[in-house]
N, C-alpha and C positions, 0 to 999 in steps of 0.2 A: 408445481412446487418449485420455487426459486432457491438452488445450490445458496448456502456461505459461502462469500470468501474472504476479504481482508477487514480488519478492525473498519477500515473507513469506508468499506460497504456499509457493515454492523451501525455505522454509527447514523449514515447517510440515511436507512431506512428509519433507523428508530427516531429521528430529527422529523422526516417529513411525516412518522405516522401521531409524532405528541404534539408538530404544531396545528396536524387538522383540526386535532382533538381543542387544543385550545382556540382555535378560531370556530369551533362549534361551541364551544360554552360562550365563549365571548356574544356569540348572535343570539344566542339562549333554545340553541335547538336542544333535540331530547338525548340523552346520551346515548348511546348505542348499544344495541343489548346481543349483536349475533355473537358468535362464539368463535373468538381467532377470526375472523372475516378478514378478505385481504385490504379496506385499506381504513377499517375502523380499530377502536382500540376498546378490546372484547371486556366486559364488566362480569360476565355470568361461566360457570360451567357449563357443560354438557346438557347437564339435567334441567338449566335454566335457571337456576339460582345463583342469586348476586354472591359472589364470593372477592370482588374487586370494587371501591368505588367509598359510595359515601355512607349506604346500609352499615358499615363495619362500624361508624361514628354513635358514640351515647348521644341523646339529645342538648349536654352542656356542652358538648366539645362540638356539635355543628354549628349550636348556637354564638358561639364566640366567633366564628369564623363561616357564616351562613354560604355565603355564594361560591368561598375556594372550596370545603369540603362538599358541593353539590358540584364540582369539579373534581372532586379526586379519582386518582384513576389507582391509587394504593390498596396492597395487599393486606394493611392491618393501619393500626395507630401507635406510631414506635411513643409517642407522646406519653401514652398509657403508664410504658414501663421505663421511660430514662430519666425517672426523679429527677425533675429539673427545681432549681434551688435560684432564688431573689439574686439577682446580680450576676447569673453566671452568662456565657457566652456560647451560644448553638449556632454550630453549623447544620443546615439540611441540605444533604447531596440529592440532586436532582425533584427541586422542592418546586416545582409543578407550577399547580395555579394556587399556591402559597398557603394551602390549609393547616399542615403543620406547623410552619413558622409563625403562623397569625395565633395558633394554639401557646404554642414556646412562647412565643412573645410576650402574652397575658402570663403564664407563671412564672417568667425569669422576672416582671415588671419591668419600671420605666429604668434600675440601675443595670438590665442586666442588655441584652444585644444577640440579635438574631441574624441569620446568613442565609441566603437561601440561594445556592448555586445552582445553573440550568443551563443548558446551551441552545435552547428552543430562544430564541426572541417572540415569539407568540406566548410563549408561554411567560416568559419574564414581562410581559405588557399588561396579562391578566392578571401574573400577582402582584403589581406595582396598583394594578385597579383595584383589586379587591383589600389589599392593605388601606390603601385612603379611604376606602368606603368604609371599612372598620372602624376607622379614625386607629391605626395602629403606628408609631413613630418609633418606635423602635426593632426595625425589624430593616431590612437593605434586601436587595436582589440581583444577584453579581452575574453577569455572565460567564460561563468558561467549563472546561470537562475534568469529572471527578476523576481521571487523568491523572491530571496536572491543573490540582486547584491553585487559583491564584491567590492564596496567603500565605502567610508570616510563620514560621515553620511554629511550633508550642503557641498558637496563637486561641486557641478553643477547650472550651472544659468539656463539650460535649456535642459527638456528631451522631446526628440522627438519619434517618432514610427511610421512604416508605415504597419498598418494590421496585429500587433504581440498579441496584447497583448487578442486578442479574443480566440487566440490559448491557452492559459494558462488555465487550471483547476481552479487556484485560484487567479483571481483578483483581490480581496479584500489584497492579501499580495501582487500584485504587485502595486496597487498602495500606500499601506502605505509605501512600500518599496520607488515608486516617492519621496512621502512626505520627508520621511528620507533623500534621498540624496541630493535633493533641497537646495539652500540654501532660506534664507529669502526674499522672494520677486522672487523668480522662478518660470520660465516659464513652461506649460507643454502644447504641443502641438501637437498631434497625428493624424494621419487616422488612422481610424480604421472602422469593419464593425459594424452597428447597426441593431439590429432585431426586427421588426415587435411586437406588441405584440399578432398579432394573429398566429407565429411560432408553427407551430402544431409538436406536439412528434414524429412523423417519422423522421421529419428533425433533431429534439435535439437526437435523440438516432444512429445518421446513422454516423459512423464513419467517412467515406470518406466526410460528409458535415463538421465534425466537421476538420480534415486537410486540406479544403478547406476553413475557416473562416466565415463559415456560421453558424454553429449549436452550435458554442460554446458566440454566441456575445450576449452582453446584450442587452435590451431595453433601449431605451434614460431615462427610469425613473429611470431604476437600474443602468443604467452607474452615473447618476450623484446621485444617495443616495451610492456607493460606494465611489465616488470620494469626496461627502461632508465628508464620514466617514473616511475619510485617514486625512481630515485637510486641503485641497483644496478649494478653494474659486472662486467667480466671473465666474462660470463653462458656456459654451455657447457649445453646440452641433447643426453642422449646416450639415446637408444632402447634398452630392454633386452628386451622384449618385445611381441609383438602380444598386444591383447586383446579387439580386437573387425576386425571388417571393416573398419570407419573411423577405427580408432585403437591405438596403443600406449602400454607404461606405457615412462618414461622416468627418468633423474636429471636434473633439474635442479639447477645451481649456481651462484651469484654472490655479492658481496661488496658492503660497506657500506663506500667509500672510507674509507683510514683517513684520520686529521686532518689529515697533513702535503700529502695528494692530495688531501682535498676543494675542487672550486670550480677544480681544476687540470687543466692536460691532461697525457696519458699522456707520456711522456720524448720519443715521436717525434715527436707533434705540438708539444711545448715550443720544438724547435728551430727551425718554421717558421711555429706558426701567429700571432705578433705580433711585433713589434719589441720588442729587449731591452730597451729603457725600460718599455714597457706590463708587461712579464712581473711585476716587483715586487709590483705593485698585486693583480695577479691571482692571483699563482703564489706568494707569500711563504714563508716556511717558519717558522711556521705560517701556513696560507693566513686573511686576515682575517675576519672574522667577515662583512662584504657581500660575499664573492668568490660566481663564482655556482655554484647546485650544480649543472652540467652543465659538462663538458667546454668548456673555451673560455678566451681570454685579453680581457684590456680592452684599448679602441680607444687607440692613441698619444696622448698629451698633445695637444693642438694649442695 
């Protein structure tokens, strides 16, 4: 069993176990079916049931994107649930062999723009293939780590993800990073895996669990106190299936306060939580540029 150690081990393994994976799709071998195997990337549980992959897909949403989703190696279809809307602009963090983005792509239309971030270069080569083969033109394939994405800070209406960001060392900078490129009022809608909190230390220390998106996933308490602490809102974490003993894959969802709410508290709290002279300062419409970004009002004049 190979110890963790630093994020740029973490990163090192998960790089060299997604670009096997996409230089196996690429030759058209068969996906791999063992469970956590040390140097494949596992599609099934325990019991042998696909619980990862491209079973999770209705037959429209393979069809639109045939060859990347018989490449996915995703925990669900964030696609499903991030009401994507004609003209808006999606980002997908760690967007594979490009199934999701080729899906976004066709519902945002030709007004709208797609992003599909990944730090595999094997993997960025198959979704550059499989978009042409689509004939899909509005969709790009960025290199770089959900990190430190490389865009324009309010630059997206909506980030998606399907089973990436468990893989990450540090989540707490991928999602203030969401927060950052969000614009005001942005969506974020992911699968991803969720873990038990009774995840015992064999499974958190077993390498081949954590490149299989098992050992590296937070608990639904820690996903959403991470996700409050980026500046997230209205969070809903909903279980769609088990995938491992100590874990299932989930939707996650929440929101980039829009302008006129950020630095405000929600309508209920408005009414109680300061005196209406403080409310102004805090609560403006639009809220000031020092208002703070968490939930809260300022202390009465004195």
């Amino acid at each position: 069993m190979a110890e963790l150690t630093e994020s740029d081990t973490i990163r090192d393994q998960v790089r060299a176990k997604y670009a096997a994976a996409a230089r196996a799709a690429a030759s058209g071998a068969a996906a791999p079916a063992s469970c956590c195997g040390p140097t494949e990337v596992a599609l099934t549980d325990a019991s042998g049931a696909q619980v990862f992959g491209d079973a999770l897909y209705d037959a429209d949403e393979a069809a639109a994107a045939q060859h990347a989703v018989a490449a996915s190696l995703g925990c669900g279809v964030p696609t499903a649930v991030a009401d994507l809307h004609e003209g808006e602009t999606v980002l997908d963090l760690g967007s594979g062999a490009g199934a999701d983005v080729l899906i976004s792509a066709r519902r945002v239309g030709p007004s709208g723009r797609v992003i599909g971030l990944d730090m595999t270069d094997e993997m960025l080569e198959l979704a550059r293939a499989n978009a042409a083969q689509a004939g899909v033109t509005n969709a790009e394939f960025v290199k770089g780590h959900i990190e430190d994405m490389p865009l324009p800070d309010a630059s997206v209406d909506v980030v998606i993800s399907n089973c990436v960001i468990n893989l990450s060392a540090d989540k707490a900078a991928v999602l203030a990073e969401v927060a950052r490129v969000l614009r005001p009022g942005g969506r974020f809608a992911v699968s991803d895996v969720i873990a038990d909190p009774a995840m015992d230390e064999a499974t958190r220390a077993d390498m081949a669990q954590w490149t299989g998106c098992i050992a590296g996933a937070l608990t639904r308490e820690q996903f959403t106190e991470v996700l409050a602490a980026a500046g997230l809102v209205d969070v809903e974490i909903r279980e769609t299936h088990r995938v491992h003993e100590f874990a299932g894959a989930a939707i996650i969802r929440a929101r980039r306060p829009a302008q006129k709410d950020a630095g405000c508290c929600s309508t209920d709290a408005l009414a109680t939580c300061c005196e209406p002279a403080a409310k102004g300062d805090c609560c403006g419409d639009p809220a000031p540029a020092a208002a703070p970004a968490s939930c809260g009002c300022s202390a009465p004049a004195v």
